[in-house]
Structures are given as structure tokens and as C-alpha cells.
C-alpha positions in Angstrom: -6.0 -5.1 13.5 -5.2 -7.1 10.0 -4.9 -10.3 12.2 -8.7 -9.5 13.9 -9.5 -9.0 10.1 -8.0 -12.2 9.0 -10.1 -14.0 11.4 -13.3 -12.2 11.2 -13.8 -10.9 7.8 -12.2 -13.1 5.3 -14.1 -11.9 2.8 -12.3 -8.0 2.7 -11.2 -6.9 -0.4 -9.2 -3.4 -1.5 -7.6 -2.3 -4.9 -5.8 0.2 -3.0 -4.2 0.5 0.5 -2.8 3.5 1.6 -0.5 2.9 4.9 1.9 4.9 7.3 4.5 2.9 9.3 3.9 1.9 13.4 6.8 1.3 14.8 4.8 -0.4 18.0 3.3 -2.5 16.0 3.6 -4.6 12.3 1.4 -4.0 9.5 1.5 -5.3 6.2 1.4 -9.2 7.1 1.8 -11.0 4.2 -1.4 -13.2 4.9 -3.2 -10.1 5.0 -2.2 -8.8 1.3 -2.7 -12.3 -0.2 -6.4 -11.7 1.1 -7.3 -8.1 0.7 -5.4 -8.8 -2.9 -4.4 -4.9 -3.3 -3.2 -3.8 -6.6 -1.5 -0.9 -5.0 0.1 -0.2 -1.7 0.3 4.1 -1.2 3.0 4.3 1.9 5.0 6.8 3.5 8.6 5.9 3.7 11.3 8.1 6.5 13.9 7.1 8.0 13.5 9.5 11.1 12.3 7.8 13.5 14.0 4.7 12.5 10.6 3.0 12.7 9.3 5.4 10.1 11.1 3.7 7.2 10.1 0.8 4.4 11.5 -2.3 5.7 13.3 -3.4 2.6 12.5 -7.7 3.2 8.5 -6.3 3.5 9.0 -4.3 0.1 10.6 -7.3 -1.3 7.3 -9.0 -0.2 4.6 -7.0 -1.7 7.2 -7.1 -5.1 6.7 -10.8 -5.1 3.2 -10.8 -4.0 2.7 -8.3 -8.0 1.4 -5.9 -5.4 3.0 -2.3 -7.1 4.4 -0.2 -4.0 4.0 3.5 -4.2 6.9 4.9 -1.8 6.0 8.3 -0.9 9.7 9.0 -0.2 9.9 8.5 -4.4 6.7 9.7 -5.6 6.1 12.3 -3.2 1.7 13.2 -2.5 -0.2 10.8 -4.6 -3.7 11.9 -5.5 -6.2 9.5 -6.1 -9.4 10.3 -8.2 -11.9 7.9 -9.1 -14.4 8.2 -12.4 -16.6 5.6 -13.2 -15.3 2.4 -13.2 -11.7 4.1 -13.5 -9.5 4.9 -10.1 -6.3 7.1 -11.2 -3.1 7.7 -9.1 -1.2 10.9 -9.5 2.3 11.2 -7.9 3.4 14.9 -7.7 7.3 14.5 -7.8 7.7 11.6 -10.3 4.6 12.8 -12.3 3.3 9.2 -12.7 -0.3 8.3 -13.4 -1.9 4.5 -12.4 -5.1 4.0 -13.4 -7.0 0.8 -12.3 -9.9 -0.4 -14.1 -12.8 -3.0 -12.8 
């Protein structure tokens, strides 16, 4: 999917993605974040199935891309409410608020 994107619509743009982990397939190609340009990536992160986890060289990645991960393993839910010009994350477990502005 994010390579059919790369080809046909170049243009896609996202302050947030929120992703799970397929194991029959890669997501998160680093071509693909340097074009949506996400400030934020919300993912889920467990390591049963083995597929399930973060792979630690793709989190290294996003780090070095200044894309902030949001590990849902760590953070736990993240609620994500948008006002205005103004979109806030809530994680429940670490209590941490994000708030993007345009």
C-alpha cells in the first residue's frame, strides 16, 4: 500500500499516523515517512506474535527521521482530540499530553 502511495499520490501529507504491526507484510518504509512527513507515529508494540513487536532498527528510523514514536506498549490508549487548529494526544498510562499546532 505506502509503495502504491509513493507512486501515485506524492502529494499525501499526515501530522499523525497511527499503525499496528503486519507481520506478512512491511510498513513504515522510510521513503514513505520522509513523504507523508508525520510529526507523530501512534503504534502498538507486542511481542506475542513475534511479528507483533517494534522492530528496534525501524524505531531507530523514525528517531532519526525527528518523527516522535508513541509506543503503545509505554503509553498505553492514546486519545487524540482535535480543537481548532490544535490536535492533542493523551496517553493513559504515562499521562503525557502532545499537542500539535498548524
Amino acid at each position: 500500500t505506502e509503495k502504491w502511495l509513493l507512486r501515485h499520490h506524492p502529494e499525501l501529507r499526515a501530522d499523525v499516523i497511527i499503525k499496528s504491526q503486519n507481520p506478512a507484510d512491511y510498513e513504515g518504509l522510510p521513503q514513505f515517512l520522509r513523504m507523508v512527513n508525520p510529526q507523530v507515529i501512534i503504534s502498538t508494540n507486542d511481542g506475542f506474535p513475534a511479528g507483533e513487536a517494534i522492530d528496534s532498527d525501524w524505531a531507530e528510523k523514525v528517531a532519526s527521521l525527528g518523527i516522535r514514536l508513541l509506543d503503545q506498549a509505554e503509553t498505553g490508549a492514546v486519545s487524540i482530540y482535535q480543537d481548532a487548529d490544535v490536535l492533542t494526544m493523551e496517553c493513559f498510562v504515562t499521562g503525557e499530553t502532545i499537542r500539535l499546532s498548524r
